[in-house]
SEKOL-596081 format. One record per residue: residue number from 1; residue in three letters; x, y, z of N, C-alpha, C, O, CB in turn. Coordinates in steps of 0.05 Angstrom, whole numbers. Glycine has a CB too. Example, Ala and Ser with C-alpha at 12.3 -4.5 7.8 and 13.67 -1.06 7.14 Angstrom:
 pos code    n_x    n_y    n_z   ca_x   ca_y   ca_z    c_x    c_y    c_z    o_x    o_y    o_z   cb_x   cb_y   cb_z
   1  ALA    264   -114    156    246    -90    156    264    -66    156    285    -66    169    226    -89    181
   2  SER    257    -45    142    273    -21    143    258      1    157    268     23    161    282    -12    114
***
This chain:
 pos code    n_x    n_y    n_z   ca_x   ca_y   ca_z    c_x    c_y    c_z    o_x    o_y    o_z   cb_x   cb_y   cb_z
   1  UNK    331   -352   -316    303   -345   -321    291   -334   -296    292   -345   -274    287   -370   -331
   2  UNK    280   -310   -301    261   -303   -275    234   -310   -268    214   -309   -282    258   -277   -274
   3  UNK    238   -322   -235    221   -331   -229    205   -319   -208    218   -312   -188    227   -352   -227
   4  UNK    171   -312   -207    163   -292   -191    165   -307   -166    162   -332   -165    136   -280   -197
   5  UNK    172   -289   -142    164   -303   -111    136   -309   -114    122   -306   -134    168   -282    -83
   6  UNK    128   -323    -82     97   -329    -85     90   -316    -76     99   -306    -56     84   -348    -79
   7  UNK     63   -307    -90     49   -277    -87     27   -285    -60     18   -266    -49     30   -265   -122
   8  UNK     20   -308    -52     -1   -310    -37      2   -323    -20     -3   -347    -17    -20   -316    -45
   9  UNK     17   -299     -1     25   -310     27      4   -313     49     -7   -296     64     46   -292     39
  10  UNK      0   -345     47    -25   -350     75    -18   -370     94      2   -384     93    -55   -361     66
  11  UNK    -38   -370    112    -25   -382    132    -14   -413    125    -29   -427    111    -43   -381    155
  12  UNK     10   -423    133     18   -443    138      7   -464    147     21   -482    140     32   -440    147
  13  UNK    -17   -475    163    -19   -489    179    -47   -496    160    -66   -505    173    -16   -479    208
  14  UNK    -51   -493    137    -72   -504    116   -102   -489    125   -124   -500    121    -75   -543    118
  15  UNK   -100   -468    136   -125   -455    141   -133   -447    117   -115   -446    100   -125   -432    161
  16  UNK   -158   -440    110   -168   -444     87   -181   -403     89   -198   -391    101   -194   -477     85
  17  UNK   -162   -398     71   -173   -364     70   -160   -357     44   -138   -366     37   -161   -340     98
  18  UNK   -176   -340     30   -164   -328      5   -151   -299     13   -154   -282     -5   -188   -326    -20
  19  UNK   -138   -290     38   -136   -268     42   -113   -266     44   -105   -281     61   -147   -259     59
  20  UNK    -80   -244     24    -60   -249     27    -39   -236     32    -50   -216     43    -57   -257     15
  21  UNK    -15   -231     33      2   -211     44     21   -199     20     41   -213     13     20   -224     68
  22  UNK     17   -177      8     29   -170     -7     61   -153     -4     57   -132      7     11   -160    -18
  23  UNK     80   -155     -9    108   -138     -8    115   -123    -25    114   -130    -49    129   -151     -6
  24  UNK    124    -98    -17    136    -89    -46    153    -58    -38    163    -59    -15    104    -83    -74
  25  UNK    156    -40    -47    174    -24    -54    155      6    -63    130      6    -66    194    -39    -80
  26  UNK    171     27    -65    156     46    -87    167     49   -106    191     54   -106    151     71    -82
  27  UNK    153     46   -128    170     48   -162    180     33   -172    170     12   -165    190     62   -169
  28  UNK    199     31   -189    215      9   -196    244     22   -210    262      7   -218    197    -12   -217
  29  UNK    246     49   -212    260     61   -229    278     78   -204    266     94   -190    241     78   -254
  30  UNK    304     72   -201    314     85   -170    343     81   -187    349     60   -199    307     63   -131
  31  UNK    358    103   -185    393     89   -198    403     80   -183    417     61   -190    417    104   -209
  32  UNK    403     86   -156    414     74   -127    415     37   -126    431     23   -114    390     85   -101
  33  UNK    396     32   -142    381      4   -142    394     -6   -166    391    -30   -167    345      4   -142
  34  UNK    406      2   -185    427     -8   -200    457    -17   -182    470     -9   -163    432     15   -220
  35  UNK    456    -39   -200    481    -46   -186    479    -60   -160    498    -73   -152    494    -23   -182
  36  UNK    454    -55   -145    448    -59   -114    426    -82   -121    431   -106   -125    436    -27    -93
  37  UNK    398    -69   -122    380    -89   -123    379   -102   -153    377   -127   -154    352    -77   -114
  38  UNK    381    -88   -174    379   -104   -202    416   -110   -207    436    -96   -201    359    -80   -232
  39  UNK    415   -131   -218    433   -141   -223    466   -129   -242    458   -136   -264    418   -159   -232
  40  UNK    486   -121   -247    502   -101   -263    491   -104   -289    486   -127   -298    535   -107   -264
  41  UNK    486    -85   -301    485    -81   -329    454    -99   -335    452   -115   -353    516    -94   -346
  42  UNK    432    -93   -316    408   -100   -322    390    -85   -336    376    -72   -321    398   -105   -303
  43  UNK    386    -81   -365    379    -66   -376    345    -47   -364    323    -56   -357    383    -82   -401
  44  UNK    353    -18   -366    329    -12   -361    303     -8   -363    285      4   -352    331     -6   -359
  45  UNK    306    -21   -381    276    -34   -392    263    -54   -390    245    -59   -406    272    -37   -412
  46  UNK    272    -73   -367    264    -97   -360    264    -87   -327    256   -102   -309    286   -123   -373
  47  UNK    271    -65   -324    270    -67   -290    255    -86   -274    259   -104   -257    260    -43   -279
  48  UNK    228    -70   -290    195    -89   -275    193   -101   -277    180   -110   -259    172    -91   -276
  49  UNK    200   -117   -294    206   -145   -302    219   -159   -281    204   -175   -269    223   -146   -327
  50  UNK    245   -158   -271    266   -162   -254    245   -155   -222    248   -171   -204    296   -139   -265
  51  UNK    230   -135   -218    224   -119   -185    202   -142   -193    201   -161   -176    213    -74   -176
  52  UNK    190   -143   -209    156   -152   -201    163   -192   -195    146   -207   -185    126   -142   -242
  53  UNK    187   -199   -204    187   -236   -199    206   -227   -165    208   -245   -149    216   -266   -235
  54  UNK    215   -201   -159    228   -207   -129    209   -200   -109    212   -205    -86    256   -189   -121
  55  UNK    189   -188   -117    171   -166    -93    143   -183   -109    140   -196   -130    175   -116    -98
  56  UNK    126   -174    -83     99   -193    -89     68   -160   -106     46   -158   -118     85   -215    -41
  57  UNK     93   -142    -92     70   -116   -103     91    -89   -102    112    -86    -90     37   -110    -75
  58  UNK     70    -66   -125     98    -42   -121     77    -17   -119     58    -18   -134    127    -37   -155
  59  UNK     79      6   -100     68     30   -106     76     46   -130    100     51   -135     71     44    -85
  60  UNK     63     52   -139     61     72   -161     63     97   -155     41    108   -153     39     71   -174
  61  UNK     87    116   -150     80    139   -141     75    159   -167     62    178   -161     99    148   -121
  62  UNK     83    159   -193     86    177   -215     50    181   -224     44    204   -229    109    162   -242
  63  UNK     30    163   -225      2    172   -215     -6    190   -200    -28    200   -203     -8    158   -206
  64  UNK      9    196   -183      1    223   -168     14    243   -180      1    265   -178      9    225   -138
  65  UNK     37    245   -195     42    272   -205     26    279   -234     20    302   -237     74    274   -208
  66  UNK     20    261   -253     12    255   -270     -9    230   -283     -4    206   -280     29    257   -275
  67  UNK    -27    238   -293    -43    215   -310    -18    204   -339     -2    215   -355    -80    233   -325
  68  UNK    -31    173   -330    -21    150   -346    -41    145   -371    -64    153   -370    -19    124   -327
  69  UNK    -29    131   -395    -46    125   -414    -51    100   -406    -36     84   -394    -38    130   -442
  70  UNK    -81     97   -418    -86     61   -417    -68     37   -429    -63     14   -421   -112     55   -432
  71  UNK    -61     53   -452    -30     39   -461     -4     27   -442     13      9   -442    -16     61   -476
  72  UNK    -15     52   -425     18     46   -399     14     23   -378     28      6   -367     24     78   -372
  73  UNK    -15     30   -378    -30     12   -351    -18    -22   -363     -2    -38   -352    -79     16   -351
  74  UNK    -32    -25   -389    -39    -45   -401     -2    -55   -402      3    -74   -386    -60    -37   -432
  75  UNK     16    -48   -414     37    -54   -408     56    -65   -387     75    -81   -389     41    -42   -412
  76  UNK     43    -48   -363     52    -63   -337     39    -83   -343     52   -103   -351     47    -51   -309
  77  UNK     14    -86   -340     -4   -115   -340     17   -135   -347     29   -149   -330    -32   -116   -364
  78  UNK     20   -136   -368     38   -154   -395     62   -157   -375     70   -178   -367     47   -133   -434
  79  UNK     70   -139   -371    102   -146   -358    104   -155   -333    125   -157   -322    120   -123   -356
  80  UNK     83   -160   -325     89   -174   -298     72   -203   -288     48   -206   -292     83   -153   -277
  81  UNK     91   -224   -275     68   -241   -273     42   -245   -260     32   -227   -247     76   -257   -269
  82  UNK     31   -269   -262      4   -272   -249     12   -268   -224     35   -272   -215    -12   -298   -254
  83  UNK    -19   -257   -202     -8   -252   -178      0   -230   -171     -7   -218   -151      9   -265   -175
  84  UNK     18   -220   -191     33   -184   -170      6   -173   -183    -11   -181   -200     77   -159   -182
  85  UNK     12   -147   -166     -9   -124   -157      9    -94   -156     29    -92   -141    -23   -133   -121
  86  UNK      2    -76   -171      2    -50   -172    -17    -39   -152    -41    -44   -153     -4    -41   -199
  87  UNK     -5    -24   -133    -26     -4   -126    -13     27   -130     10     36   -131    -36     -9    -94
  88  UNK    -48     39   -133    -36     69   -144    -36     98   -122    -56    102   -109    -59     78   -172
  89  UNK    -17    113   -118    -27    137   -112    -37    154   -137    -30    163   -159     -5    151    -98
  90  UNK    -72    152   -113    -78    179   -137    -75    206   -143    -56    219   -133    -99    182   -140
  91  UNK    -91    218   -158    -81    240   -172    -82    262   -144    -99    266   -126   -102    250   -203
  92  UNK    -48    278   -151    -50    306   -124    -70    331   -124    -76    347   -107    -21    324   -123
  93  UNK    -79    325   -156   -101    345   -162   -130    343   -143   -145    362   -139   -109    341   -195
  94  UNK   -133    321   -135   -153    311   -122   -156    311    -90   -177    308    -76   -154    287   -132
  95  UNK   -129    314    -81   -126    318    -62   -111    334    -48   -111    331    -23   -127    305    -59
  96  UNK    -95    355    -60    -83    378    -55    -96    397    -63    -87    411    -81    -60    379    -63
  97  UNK   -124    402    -49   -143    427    -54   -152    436    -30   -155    420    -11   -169    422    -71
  98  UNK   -158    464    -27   -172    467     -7   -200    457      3   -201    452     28   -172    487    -10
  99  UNK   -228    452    -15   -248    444    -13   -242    413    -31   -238    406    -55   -268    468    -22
 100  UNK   -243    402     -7   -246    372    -20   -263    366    -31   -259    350    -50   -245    352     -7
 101  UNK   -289    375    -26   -321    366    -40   -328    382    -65   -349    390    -74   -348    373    -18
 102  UNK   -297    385    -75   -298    402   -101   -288    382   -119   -293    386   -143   -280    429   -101
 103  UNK   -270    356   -111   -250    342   -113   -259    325   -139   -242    313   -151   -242    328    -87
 104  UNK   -289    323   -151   -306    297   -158   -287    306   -189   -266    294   -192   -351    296   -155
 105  UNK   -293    321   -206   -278    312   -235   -247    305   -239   -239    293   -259   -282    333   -253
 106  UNK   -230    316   -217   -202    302   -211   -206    274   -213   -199    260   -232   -190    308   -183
 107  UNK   -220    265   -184   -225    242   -177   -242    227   -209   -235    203   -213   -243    246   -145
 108  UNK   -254    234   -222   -265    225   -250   -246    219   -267   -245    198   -278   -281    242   -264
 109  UNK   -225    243   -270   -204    235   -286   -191    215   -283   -186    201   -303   -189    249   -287
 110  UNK   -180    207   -255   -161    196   -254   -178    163   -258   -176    150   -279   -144    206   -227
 111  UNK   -187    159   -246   -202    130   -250   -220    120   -276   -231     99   -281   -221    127   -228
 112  UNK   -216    147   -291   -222    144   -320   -202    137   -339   -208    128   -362   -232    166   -329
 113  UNK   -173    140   -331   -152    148   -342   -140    120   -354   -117    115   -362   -135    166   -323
 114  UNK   -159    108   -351   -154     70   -359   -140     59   -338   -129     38   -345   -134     61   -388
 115  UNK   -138     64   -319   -132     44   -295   -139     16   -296   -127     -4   -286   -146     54   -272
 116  UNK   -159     16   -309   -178     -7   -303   -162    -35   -328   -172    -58   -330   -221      6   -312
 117  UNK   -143    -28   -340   -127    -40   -354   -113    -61   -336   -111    -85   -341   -110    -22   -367
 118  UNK   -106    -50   -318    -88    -73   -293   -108    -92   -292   -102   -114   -282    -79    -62   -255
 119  UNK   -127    -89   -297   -153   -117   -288   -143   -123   -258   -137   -106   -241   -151   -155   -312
 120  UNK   -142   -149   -256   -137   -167   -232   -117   -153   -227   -125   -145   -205   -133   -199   -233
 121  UNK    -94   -142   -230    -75   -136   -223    -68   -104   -211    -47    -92   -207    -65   -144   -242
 122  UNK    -94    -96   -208    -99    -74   -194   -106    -70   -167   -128    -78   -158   -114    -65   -205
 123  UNK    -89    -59   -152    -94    -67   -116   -111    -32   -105   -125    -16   -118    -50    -74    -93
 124  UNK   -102    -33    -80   -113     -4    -71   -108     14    -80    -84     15    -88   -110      4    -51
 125  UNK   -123     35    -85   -118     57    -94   -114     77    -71   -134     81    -59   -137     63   -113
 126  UNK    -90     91    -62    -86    102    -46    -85    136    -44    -66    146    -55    -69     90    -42
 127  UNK   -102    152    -33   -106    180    -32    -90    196     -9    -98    196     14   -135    184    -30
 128  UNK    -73    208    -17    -55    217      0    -54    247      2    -52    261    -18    -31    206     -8
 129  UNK    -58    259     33    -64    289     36    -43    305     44    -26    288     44    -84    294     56
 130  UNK    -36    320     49    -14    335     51    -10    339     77    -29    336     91    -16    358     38
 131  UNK     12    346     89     10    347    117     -2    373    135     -4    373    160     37    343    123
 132  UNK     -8    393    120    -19    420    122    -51    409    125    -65    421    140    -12    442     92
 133  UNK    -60    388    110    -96    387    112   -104    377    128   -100    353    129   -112    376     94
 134  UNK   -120    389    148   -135    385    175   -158    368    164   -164    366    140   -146    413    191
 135  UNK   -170    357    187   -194    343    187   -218    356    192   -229    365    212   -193    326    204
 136  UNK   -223    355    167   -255    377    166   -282    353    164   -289    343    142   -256    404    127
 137  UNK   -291    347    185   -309    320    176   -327    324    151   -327    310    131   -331    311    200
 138  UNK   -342    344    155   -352    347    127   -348    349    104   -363    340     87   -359    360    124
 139  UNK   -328    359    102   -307    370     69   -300    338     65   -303    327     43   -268    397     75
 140  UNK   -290    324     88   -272    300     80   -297    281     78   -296    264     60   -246    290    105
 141  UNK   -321    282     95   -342    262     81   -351    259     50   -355    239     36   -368    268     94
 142  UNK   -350    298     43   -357    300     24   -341    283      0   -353    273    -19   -358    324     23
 143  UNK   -320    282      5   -291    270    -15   -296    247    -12   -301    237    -34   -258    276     -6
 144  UNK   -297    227     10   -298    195      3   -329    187     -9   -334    164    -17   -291    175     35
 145  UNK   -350    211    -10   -372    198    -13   -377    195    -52   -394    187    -68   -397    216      8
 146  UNK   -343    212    -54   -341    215    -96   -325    194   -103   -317    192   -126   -322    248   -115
 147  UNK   -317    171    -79   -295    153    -81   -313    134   -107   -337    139   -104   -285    136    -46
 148  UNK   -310    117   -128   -326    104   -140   -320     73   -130   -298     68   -119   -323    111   -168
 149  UNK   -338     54   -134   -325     25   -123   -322      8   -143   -322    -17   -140   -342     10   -103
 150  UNK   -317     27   -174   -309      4   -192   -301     28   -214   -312     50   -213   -337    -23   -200
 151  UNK   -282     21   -233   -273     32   -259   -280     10   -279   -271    -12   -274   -240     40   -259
 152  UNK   -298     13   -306   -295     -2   -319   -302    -35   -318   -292    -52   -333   -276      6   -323
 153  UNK   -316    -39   -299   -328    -59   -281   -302    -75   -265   -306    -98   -257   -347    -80   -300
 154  UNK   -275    -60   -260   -256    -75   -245   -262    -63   -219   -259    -38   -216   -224    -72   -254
 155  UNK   -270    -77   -200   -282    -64   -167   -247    -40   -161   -227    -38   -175   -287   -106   -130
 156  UNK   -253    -32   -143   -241      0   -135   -233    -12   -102   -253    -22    -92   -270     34   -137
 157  UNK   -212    -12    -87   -206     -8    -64   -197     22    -55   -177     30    -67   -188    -26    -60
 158  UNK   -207     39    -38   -194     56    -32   -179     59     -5   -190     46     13   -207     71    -37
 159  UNK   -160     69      1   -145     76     21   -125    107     17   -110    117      0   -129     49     25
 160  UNK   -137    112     44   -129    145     48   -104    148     65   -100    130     82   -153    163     64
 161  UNK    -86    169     61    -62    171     72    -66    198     88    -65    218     74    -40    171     50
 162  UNK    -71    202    116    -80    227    126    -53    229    137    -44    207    146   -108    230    146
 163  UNK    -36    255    138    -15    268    153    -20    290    166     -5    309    162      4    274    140
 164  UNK    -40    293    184    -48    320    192    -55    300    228    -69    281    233    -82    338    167
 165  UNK    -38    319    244    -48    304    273    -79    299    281    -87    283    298    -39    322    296
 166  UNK    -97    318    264   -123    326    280   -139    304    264   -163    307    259   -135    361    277
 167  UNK   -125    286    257   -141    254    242   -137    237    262   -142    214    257   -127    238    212
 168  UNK   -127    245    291   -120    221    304   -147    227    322   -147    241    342    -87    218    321
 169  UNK   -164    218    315   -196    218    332   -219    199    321   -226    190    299   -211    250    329
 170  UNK   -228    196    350   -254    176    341   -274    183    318   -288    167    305   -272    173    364
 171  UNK   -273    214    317   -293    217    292   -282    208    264   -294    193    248   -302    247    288
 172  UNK   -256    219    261   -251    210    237   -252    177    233   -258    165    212   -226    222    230
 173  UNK   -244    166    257   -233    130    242   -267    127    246   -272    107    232   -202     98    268
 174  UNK   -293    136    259   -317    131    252   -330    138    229   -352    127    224   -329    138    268
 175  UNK   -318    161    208   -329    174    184   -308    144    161   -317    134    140   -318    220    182
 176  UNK   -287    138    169   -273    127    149   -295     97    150   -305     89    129   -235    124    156
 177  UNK   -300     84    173   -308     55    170   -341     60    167   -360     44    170   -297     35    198
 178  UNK   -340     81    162   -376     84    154   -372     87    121   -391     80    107   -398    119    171
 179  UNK   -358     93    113   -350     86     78   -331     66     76   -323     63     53   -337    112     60
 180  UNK   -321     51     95   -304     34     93   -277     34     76   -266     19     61   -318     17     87
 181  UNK   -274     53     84   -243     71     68   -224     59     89   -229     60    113   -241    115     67
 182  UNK   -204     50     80   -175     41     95   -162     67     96   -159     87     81   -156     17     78
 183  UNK   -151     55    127   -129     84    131    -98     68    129    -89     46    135   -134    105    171
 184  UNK    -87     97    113    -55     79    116    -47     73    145    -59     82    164    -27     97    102
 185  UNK    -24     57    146     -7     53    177     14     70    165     25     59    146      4     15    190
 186  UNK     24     93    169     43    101    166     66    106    188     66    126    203     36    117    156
 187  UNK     85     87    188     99     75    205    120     90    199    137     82    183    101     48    205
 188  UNK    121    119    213    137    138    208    149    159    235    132    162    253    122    152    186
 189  UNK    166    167    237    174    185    255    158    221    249    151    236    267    210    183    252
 190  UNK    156    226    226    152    244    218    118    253    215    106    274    217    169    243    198
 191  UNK    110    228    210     80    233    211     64    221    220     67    197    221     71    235    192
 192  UNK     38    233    230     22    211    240     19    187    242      7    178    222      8    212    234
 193  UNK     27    164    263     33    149    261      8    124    273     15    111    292     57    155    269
 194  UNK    -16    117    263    -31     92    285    -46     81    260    -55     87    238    -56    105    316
 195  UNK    -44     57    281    -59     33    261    -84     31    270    -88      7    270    -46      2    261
 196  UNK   -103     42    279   -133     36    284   -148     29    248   -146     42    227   -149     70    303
 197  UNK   -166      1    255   -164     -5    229   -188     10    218   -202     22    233   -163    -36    225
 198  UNK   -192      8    191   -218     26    190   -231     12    156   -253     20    149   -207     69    189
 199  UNK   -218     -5    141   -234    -15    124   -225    -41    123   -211    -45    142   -235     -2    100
 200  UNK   -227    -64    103   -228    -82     97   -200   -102     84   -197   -126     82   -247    -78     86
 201  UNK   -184    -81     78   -159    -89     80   -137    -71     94   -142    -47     96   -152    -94     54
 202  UNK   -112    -80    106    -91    -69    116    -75    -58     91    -72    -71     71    -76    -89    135
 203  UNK    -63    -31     95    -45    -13     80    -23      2     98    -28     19    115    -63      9     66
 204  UNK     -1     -7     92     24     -4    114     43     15     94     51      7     72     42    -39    125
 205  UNK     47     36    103     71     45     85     97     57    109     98     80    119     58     74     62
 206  UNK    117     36    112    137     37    126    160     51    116    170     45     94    143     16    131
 207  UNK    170     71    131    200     80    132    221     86    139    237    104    143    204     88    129
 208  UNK    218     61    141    246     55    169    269     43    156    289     38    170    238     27    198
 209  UNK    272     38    125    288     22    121    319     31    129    325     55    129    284     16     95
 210  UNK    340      9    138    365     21    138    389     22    128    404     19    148    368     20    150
 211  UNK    403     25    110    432     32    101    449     12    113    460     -9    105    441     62    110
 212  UNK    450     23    133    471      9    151    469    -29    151    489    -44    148    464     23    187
 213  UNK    448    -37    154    443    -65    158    440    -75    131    433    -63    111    419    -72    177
 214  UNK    451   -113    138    458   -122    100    425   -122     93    419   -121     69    478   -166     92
 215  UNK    406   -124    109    381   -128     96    352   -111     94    329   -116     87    377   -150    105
 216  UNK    370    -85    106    354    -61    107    337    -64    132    325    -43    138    338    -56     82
 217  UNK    334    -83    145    316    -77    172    330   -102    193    339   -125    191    275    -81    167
 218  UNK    326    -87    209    334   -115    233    320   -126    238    296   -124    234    341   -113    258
 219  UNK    342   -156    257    326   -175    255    303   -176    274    285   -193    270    340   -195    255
 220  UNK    302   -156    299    275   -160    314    254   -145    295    231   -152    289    275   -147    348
 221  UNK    269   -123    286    242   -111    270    223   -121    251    199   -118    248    248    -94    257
 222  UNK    243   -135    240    230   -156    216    216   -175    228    199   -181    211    250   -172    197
 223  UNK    213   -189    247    201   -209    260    174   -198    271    152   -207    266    219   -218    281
 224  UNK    182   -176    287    151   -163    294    135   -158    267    111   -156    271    154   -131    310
 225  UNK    143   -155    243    135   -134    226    121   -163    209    103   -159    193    162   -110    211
 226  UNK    131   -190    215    126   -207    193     98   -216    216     76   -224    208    156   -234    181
 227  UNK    104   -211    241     76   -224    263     59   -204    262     37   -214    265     82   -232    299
 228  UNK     58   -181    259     46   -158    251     25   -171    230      2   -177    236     69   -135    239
 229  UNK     39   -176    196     20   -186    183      9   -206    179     -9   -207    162     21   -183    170
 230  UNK     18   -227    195      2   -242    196    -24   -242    212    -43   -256    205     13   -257    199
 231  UNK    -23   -222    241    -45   -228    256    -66   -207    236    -89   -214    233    -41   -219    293
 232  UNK    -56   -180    221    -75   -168    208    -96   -194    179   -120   -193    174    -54   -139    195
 233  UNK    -76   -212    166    -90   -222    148   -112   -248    161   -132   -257    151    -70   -228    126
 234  UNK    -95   -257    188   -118   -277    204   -145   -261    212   -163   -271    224   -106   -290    234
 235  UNK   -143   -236    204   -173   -222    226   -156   -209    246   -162   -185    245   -198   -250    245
 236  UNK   -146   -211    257   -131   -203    280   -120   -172    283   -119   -159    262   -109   -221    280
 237  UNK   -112   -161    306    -96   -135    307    -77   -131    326    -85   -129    350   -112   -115    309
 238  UNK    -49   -128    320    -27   -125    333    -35   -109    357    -51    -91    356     -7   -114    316
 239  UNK    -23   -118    378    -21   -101    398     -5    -75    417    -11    -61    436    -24   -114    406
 240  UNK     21    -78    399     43    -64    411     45    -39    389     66    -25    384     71    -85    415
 241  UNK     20    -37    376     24    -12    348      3     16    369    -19     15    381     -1    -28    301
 242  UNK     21     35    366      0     69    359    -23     69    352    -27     66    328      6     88    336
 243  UNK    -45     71    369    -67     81    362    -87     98    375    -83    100    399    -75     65    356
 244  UNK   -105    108    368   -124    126    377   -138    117    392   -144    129    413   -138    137    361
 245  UNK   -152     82    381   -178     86    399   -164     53    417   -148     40    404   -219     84    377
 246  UNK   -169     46    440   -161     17    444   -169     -7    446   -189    -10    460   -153     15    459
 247  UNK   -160    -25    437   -168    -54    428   -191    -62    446   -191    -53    470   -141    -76    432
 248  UNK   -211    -77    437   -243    -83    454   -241   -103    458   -259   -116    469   -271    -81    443
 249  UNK   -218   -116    452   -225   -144    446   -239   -177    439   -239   -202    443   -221   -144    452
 250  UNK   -252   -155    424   -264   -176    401   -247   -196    393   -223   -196    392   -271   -164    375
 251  UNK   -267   -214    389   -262   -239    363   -244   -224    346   -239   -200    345   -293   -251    342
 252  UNK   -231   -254    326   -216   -236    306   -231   -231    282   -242   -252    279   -190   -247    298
 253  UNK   -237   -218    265   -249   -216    241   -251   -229    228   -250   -253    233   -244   -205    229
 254  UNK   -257   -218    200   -253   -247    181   -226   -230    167   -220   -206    165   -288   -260    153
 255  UNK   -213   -256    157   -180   -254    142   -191   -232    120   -212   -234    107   -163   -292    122
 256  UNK   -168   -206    120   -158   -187    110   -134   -190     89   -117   -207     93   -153   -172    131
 257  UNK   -133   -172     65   -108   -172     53    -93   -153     65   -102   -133     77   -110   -168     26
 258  UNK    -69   -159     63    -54   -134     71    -29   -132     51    -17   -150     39    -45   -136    104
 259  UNK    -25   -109     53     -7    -92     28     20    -76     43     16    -53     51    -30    -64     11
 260  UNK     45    -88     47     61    -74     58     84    -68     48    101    -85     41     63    -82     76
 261  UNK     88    -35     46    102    -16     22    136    -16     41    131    -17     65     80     25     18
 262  UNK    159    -15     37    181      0     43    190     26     30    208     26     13    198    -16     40
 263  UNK    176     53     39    177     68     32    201     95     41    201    101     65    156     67     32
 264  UNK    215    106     27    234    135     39    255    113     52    265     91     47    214    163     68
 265  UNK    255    138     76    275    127     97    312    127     71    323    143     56    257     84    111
 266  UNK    319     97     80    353    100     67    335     77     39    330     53     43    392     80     96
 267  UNK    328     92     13    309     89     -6    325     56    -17    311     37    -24    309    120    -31
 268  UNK    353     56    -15    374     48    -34    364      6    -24    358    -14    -37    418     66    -23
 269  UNK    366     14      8    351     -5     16    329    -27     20    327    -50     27    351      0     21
 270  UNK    312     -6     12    280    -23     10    266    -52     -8    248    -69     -4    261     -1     -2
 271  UNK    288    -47    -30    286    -70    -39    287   -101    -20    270   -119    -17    305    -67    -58
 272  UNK    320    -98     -6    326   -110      7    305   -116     36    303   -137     48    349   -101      7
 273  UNK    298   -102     41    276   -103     61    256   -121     55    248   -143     62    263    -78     64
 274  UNK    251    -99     35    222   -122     27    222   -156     25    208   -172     37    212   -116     -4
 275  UNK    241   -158      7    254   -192      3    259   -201     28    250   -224     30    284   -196    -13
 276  UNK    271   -190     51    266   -207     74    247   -212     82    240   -232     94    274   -203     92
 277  UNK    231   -188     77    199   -194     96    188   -212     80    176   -228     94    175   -167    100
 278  UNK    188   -217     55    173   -240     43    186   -264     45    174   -286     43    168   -237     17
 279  UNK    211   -261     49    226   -295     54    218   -300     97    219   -323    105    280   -293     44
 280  UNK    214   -289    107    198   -285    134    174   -293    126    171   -317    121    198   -256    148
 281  UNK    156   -278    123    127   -294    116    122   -322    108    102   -335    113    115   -282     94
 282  UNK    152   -333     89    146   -368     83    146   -379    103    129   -396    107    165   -387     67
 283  UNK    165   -372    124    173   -391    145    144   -401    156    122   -393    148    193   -376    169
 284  UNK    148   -419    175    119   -431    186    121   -412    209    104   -411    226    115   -468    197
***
């Protein structure tokens, strides 16, 4: 019988915070992952079934190529237990344009498109730009200011995925935390890479996983990566991460969720990743 991991990883030491650490993967549908992460001859129609009791959360990338029916939404719902969390990339229509402040009936569609079916089980919604789109403060104010903060009365998290170098500046991480839009951590060789925080929860999309190792990441990496989220969901902010602007050292905040993806990189892997990082997080 499958049993989900625990989805609400907090601190150990009985501190009292509802703020938690989510794990997960992109998708659930990979053939690589036959045979490897789902079990021989695990039928494919239970995949999610099988990803959503090993991983605590999964990105959705097929939302960005395409709108879903409320039917589909509502289905995941059903198939997975209490606790996990979908988050979505939204639609590329919305954000693969030249004039972003054109972006508002994309952006309508897609959060019309019954999203709001995941209920509770709906996490950040993630807006991802192309690596060609510069930082135009205006154009891009114009775009988060069509962001909505609820579908269907289920509240809306947003978080933006910028790949363009000329986002690594104080104006932009000052235009993001004045709408309180989360920026991804994209913990990548290839693209913009810093964690300056900028909304109310942490969004990590890592791709480092590796092939070579039995558990897709090593063991220092995984260790930094599991102290990583914990100081983000105490309030806190790592110190040895990429960033633009530098630590003031402030107090720590108040406890953050944080959402951390194993994305690309050696794909076949990530499963395996992830599951360590969540069997890491139990430890004390």
């Amino acid at each position: 019988m499958l049993q989900p991991p625990a989805v609400s990883i907090a601190p150990m030491d009985g501190t009292a915070t509802t703020a938690t650490i989510r794990v997960g993967v992109g998708g659930w549908t990979f053939e690589p992952w036959r045979n490897n992460f789902y079990p021989a001859g695990w039928p494919i129609a239970r995949e999610l079934e099988y990803a959503s009791r090993r991983l605590t959360a999964i990105e959705v990338n097929g939302t960005y190529y395409s709108l879903q029916s409320p039917a589909t939404f509502a289905k995941w719902r059903e198939q997975t237990p209490e606790g996990f969390v979908f988050t979505l990339k939204a639609t590329r229509y919305a954000t693969n344009r030249r004039v972003l402040a054109e972006a508002g009936d994309s952006i309508a569609r897609f959060v019309g498109s019954g999203i709001a079916e995941l209920g509770p089980k709906l996490g950040p919604i993630v807006w991802q730009f192309a690596p060609t789109k510069r930082f135009d403060a205006e154009d891009f104010e114009a775009f988060v200011q069509q962001l909505p903060p609820a579908a269907a009365g289920v509240p809306l998290r947003h978080a933006v995925e910028v790949r363009h170098e000329s986002f690594k500046t104080p104006a932009y991480l000052a235009l993001a935390r004045r709408h309180r839009v989360a920026t991804v951590f994209t913990d990548s060789p290839d693209y913009p890479s810093f964690a300056d925080l900028s909304g109310e929860f942490v969004y990590v999309r890592t791709m480092r996983a590796d092939k070579s190792l039995p558990e897709g990441i090593a063991p220092q990496a995984l260790a930094q990566l599991a102290a990583c989220a914990r100081a983000w969901r105490d309030g806190g902010e790592p110190t040895a991460l990429p960033r633009v602007e530098a630590l003031t050292g402030a107090p720590p905040a108040k406890p953050r969720d944080v959402f951390v993806f194993f994305i690309s990189a050696d794909k076949e892997k990530a499963p395996a990743a992830a599951m360590a990082l969540i069997e890491r997080l139990r430890e004390p």
